[in-house]
N, C-alpha and C positions, 0 to 999 in steps of 0.2 A: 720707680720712685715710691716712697713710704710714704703712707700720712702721717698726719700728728697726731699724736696719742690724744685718746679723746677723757682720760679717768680722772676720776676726782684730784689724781695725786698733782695735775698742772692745775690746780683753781686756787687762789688767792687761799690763805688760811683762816681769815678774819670770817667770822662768821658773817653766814649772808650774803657774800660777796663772789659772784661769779666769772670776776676777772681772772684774768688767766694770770699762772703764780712765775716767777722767776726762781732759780735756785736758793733763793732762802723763803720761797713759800711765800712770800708776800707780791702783789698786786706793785704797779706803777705806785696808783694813786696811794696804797697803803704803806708802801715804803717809805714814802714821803712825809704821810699827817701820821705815821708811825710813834715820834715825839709828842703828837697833840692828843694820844688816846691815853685810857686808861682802862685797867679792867678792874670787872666787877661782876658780881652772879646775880645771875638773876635769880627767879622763883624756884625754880627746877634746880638748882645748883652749877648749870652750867656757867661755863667765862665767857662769858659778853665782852666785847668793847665796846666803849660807848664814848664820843667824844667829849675831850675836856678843853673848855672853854675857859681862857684867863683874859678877863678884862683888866686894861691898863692904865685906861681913862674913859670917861661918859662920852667922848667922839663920836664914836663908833660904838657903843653899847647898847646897839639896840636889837633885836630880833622879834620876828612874826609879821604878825597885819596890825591895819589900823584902826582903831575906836573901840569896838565892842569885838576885836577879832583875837584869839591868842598871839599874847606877847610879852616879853621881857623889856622893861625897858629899866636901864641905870641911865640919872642925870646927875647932875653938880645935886649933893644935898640928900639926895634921895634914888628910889628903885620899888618898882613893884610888879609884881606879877598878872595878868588879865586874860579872863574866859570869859567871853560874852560877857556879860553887865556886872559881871566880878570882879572887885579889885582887889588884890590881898596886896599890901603896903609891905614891903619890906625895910624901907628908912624912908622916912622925913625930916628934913630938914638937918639928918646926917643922925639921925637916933633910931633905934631899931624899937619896929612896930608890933610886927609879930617875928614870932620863932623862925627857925629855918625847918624845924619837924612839921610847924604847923603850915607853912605852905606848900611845902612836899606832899603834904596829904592833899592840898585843895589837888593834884595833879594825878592820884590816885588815881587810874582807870578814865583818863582822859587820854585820846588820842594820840597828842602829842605829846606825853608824859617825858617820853624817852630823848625828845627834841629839845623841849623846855628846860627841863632839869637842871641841864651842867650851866644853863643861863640864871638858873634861881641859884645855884650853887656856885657861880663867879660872883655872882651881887652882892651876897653874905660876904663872900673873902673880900670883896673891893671892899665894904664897908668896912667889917666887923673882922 
């Protein structure tokens, strides 16, 4: 009896990802939220995916921790971004506060950058 091939060519294709691939290279899980991704390059020029998040309504619009913890939160009216005692406003009261450039940057080389993002970048499109 053979074993299973152990080489990179059975591991999911998505970067990062070391689930094992099916005949078109993708993962279970990848085949699946395959529709919810997008790509994009990073620094290096490589193609990342990175999930793309479309909010539909303020229901369910929320991500992260709570108070002073990173988070995205869309409500009726408004949305804004938080890192620790930070708040960058993205709409009040349904008018936009600051840019979508300029809270990308508050995200620059914060941890979460890569988590946060496509939740700053649903908030804009919900809004704006």
């Amino acid at each position: 009896m053979s074993s299973p091939m152990t080489t990179d060519q059975n591991l999911c294709e998505a970067p990062g990802c070391k689930n094992w691939a099916k005949a078109d290279g993708r993962c279970f899980t990848h085949r699946l939220t395959e529709k919810k991704f997008e790509k994009s390059s990073d620094d290096d020029g490589k193609t990342v995916i990175v999930p793309k998040k479309v909010i539909k309504s303020t229901k369910d619009a929320y991500y992260g921790g709570g108070a002073d913890e990173p988070h995205v939160h869309v409500y009726p009216g408004g949305a804004h971004l938080k890192l620790g005692k930070n708040r960058y406003n993205i709409a009040q009261d349904g008018a936009k506060r600051l840019s979508r450039a300029e809270v990308l940057a508050a995200l620059e080389g914060h941890g979460l950058k890569d988590t946060l993002a496509p939740w700053v970048e649903a908030a804009f499109d919900y809004f704006f």
